[in-house]
C-alpha positions in Angstrom: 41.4 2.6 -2.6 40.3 2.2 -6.2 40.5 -0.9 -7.9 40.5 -1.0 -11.8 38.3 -3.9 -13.5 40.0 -5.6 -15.5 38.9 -7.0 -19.2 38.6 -10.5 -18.3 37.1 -10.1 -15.2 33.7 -8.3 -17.1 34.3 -11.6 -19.4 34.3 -13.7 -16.3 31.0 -12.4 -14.8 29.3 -10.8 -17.8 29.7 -13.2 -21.0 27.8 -15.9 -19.8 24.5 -13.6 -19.0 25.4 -11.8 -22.6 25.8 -15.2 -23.8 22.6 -16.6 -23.0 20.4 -13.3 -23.4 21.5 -13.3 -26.8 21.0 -16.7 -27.9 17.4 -17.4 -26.1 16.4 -13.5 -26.5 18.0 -10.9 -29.0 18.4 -13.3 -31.4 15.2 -14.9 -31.5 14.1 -11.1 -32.0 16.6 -10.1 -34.4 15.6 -12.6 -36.6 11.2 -12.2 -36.3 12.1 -8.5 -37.0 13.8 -9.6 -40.3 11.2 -12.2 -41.1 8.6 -9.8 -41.4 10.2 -8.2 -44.8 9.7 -11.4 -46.3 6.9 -13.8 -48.0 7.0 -17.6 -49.7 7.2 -17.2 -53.7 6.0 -19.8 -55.2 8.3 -22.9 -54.2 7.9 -22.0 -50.5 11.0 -20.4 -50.3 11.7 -16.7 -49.0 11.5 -13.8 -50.8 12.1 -10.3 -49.4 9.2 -8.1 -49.6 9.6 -5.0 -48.0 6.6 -3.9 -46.5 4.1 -5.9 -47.8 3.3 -7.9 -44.6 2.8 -4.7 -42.5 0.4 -3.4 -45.3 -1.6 -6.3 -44.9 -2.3 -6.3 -41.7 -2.5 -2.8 -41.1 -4.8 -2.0 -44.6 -5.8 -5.2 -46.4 -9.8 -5.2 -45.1 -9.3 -9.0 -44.1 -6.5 -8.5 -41.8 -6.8 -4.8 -40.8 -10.1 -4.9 -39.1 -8.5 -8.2 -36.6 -5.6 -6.8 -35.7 -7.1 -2.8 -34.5 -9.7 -4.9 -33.1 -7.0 -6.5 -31.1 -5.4 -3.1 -30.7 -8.4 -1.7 -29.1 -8.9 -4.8 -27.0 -4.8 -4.5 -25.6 -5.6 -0.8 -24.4 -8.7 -1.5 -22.5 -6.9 -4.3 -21.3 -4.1 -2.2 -20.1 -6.4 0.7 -19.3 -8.6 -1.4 -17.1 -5.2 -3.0 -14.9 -4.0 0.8 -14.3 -7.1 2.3 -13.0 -7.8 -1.1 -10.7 -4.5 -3.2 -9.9 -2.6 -0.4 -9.1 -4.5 1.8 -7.3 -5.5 -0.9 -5.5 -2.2 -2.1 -4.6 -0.9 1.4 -3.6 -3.3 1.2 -1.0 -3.0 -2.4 0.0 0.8 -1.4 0.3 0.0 1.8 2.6 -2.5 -0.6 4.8 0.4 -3.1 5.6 3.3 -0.1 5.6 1.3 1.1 9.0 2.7 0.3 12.3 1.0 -2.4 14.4 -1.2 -4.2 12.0 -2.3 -7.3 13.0 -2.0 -10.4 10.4 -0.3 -8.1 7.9 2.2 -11.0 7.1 -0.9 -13.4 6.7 -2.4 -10.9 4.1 0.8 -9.8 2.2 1.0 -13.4 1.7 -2.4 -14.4 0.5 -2.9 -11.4 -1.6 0.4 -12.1 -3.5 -0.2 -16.4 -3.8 -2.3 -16.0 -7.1 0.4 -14.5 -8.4 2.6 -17.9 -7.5 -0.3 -19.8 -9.4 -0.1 -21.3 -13.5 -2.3 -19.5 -15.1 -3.7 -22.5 -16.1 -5.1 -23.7 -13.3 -6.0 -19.8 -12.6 -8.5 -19.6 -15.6 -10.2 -23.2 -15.1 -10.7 -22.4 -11.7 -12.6 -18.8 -13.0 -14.4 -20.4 -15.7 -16.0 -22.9 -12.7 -16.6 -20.4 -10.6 -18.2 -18.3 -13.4 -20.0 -20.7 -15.4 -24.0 -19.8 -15.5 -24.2 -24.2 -15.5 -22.2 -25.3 -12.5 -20.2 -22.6 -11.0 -20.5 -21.1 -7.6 -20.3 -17.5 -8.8 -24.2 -17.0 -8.2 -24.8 -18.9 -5.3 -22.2 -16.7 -3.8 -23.6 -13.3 -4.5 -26.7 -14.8 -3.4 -25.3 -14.7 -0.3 -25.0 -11.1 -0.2 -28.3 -10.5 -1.5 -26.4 -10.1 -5.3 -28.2 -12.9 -7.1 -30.1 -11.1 -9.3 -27.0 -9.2 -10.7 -25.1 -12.6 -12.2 -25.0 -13.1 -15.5 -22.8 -15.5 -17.6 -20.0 -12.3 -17.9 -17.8 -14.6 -19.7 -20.1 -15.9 -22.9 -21.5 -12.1 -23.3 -19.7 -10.0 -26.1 -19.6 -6.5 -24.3 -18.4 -8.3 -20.5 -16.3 -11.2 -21.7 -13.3 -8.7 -21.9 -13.6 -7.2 -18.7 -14.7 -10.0 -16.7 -11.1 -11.5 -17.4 -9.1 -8.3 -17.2 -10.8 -8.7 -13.7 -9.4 -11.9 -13.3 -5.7 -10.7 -14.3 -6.1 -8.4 -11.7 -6.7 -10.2 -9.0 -4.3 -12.7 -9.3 -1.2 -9.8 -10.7 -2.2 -7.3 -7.8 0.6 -8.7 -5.7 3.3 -7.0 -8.0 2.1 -4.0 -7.4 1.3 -4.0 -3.7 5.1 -5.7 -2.9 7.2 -3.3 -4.9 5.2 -0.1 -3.4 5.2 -1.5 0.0 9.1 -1.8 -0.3 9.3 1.8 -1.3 6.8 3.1 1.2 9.4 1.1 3.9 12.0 2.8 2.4 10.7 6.1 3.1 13.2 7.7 6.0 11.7 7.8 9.3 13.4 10.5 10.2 11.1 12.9 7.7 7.8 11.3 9.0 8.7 11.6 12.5 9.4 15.3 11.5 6.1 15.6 9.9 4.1 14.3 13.3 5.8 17.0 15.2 4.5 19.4 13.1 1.3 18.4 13.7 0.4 16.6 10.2 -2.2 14.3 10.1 -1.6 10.8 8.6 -3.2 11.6 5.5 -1.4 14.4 4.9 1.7 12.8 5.6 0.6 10.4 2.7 0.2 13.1 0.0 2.7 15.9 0.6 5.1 13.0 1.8 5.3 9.4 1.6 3.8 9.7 -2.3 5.8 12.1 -3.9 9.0 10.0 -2.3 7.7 6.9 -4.4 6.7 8.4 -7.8 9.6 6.5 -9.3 8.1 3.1 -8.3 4.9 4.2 -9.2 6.3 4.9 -12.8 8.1 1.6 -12.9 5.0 -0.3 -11.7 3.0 1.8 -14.5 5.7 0.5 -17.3 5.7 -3.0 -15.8 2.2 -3.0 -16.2 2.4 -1.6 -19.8 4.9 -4.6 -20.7 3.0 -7.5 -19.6 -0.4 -5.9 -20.5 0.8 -5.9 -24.3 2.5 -8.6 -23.8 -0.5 -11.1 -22.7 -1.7 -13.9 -24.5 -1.5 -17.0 -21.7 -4.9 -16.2 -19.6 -6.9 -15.3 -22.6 -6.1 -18.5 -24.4 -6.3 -20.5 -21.3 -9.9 -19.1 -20.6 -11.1 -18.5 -24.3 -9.0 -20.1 -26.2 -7.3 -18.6 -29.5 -10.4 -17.5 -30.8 -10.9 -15.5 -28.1 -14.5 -15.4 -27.9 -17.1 -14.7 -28.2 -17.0 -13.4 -31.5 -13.0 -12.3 -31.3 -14.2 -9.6 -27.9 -11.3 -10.8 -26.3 -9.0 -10.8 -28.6 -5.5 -9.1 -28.0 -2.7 -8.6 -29.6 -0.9 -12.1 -28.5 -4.0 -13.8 -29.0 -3.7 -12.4 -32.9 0.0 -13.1 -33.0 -0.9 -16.8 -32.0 -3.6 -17.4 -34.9 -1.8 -15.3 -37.6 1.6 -17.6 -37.0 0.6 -21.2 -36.2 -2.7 -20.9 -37.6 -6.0 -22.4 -35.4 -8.8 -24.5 -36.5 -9.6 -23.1 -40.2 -7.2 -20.6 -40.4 -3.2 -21.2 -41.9 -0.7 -19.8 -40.3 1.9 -17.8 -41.9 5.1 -17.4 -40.3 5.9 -14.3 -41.9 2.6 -12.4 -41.6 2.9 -13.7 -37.9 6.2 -12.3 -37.6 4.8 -8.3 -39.0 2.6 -8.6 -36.2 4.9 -9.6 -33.7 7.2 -6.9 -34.8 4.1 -4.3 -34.4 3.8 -5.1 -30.9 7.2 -4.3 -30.0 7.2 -1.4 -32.2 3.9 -0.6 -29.7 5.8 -1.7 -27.1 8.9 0.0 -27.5 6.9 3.1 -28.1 5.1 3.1 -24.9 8.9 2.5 -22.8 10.5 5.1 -24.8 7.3 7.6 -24.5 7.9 6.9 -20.5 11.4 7.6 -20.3 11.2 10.0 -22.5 8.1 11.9 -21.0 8.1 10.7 -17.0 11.2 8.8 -16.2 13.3 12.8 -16.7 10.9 14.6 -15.0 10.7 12.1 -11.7 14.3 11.8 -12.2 14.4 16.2 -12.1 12.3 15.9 -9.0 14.2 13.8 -7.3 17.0 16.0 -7.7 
């Protein structure tokens, strides 16, 4: 029996979700999109420019260099999270998808905690433990004989970067390793019970079976990762600040947002050069989702016809 949805039902349930998205959310971005085509004359007053704020940061030598800086910074960034967080959580997720393991439960849970934690408290903890003055970090690789290789990783130009993409990924691995173990649950029984009668091993099982039946997870996790990677700022400032130092090495693209807008220490901000680069990130951003469902999304969507 089919029943027909009526107009005010979709009002009932729907308009307060539309309501609030667009107040708190398209809005908001409607309006830094248009910002961006305008500069202060003289009085302090808006004036439409065109494209003179996206000129200046993409070619004026003061801004340019900062902001592909910061460009380079976001894809090594993201780079550095997909060829560490997730593999490692797709194999975290097959560990506690086998049968009988003891204390999975206990690990799920501790593994996914720092993901629970402010990201505050998260980067003070990191800069103790790290800190070449009074952090534990050496004394612990002492005890595995790994003294010798500590060095202050977070005050060094060419480490400072990766030292806290490694701390994003260990407290964001949880994401991961939870959405792949619910796929690789979902994954009939039926099929792998059929493939141990057939004498497969378990890691064939894996490859010819279990993977290919969550490649469309493992393309969401890839875009979710993509998102939030370009979409960082809150560990970076909480660990270097809005400098991001040493000598901008950290700097991303949300670090740049921040300083170009509000301004920091010396620097003024300008709302409307701030709002150019906010509307290059989601220009970035929205290139990279529509490259995905453009590029991956039809073909995983082809093979899972």
């Amino acid at each position: 029996m089919k029943h027909e949805v009526k107009m005010w039902q979709l009002l009932l349930f729907l308009g307060p979700a539309l309501l609030v998205y667009g107040l708190f959310s398209a809005l908001p971005l409607a309006q830094t999109l248009g910002q961006g085509f305008f500069v202060a004359d003289d009085n302090g007053h808006a004036a439409f420019a065109g494209l003179q704020n996206f000129r200046t940061v993409l070619l004026d030598p003061d801004w340019s260099a900062g902001f592909w800086n910061a460009m380079v910074n976001n894809a090594k960034f993201f780079c550095i999270h997909m060829l560490l967080q997730n593999p490692i959580g797709l194999l975290l997720a097959t560990l506690f998808s086998l049968k009988g393991l003891r204390g999975a439960r206990t690990y799920r849970t501790l593994i996914f905690l720092p993901t629970l934690l402010s990201v505050v408290i998260i980067g003070f903890i990191w800069q103790l433990i790290l800190s070449p003055l009074w952090g534990v970090g050496e004394k612990l690789m002492g005890f595995a004989g790994l003294a010798d290789f500590f060095a202050p990783w977070l005050g060094e130009e060419e480490s400072a970067l990766a030292a806290i993409s490694m701390v994003s990924v260990w407290q964001y691995i949880g994401m991961p390793m939870m959405l792949i173990y619910a796929a690789l649950l979902a994954v009939p029984d039926e099929i792998v019970e059929a493939a141990h009668v057939e004498g497969a091993s378990a890691m064939r099982i894996f490859w010819q079976i279990k993977l290919p039946l969550i490649y469309p997870t493992l393309g969401l996790v890839t875009i979710l990762t993509f998102v939030a990677n370009f979409n960082a700022f809150d560990l970076i400032y909480s660990i270097k600040g809005a400098l991001a130092g040493p000598n901008y090495s950290t700097d991303i693209l949300g670090t740049l947002f921040y300083r170009t807008f509000f301004g920091y220490q010396a620097q003024v901000g300008n709302a409307y050069l701030g709002s150019a680069v906010a509307t290059l990130m989601f220009l970035v951003i929205l290139a990279g989702v529509g490259i995905y469902f453009v590029g991956v999304q039809r073909r995983l969507t082809r093979f899972a016809l």
